[in-house]
N, C-alpha and C positions, 0 to 999 in steps of 0.2 A: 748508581746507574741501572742497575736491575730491577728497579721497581719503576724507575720512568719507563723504560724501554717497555715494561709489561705493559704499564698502560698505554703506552702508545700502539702498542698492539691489538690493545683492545678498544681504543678507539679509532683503529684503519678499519676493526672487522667491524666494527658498529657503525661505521659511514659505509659499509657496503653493503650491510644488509638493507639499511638504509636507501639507499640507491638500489637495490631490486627492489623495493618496494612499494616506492612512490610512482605517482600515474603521471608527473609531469616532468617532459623529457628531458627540456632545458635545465631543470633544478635535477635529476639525475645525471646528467652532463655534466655539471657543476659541483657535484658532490666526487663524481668520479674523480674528473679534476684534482678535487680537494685531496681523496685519498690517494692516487699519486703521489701531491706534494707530501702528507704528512707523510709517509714509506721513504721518500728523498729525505726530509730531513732527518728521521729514524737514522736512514743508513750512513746522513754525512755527522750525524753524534757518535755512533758506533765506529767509524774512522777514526773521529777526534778523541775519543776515550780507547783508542784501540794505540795510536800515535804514543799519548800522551802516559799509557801505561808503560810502552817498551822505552827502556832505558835509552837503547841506541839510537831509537829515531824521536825522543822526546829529548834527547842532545841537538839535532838538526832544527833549527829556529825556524829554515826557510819550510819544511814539512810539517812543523807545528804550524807555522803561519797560514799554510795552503789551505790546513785541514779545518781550520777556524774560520777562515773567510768562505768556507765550502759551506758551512755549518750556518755563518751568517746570509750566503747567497739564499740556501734550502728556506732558514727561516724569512725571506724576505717571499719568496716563491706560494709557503703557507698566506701569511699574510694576504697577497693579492688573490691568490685561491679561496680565503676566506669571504674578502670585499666580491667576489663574483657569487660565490653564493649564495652571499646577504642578496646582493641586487637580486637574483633571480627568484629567491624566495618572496622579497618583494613585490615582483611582478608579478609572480602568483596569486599572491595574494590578493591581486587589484584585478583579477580576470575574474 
């Protein structure tokens, strides 16, 4: 988990250097977006590897269950964050 997280981190700060950088608003909008969600799902893996480390609450099925379908909401969140990205770099593209 320690090398994912790292890079996850280094691809939130690279989507937002990213986002100051670019001239067009709507795909900075959309990057910001993005890095949002990637930061949500960061924080709902570090939950579920946080859960599923302590003995105590990785015995409780319903608060493993929570923290996994939190993990699957976050990853569903990336996804549609991504698909608005693509689109708007798209239309970039075509201006």
């Amino acid at each position: 988990w320690p090398s994912v997280r790292a890079r996850m981190v280094d691809l939130e700060n690279q989507v937002a250097i990213l986002e100051g950088s670019i001239g067009d608003i709507e795909l900075a909008q959309q990057l910001n977006t993005y890095g949002h969600t990637l930061a949500g799902l960061r924080g709902a893996l570090e939950a579920n590897v946080a859960v599923r480390l302590d003995a105590g609450a990785a015995a409780q099925e319903l608060l493993v269950a929570n923290a996994t379908q939190t993990v699957y909401d976050r990853r569903r969140d990336v996804q549609v964050a991504m698909a608005g990205l693509g689109a708007a770099a798209n239309r970039g593209g075509q201006r």
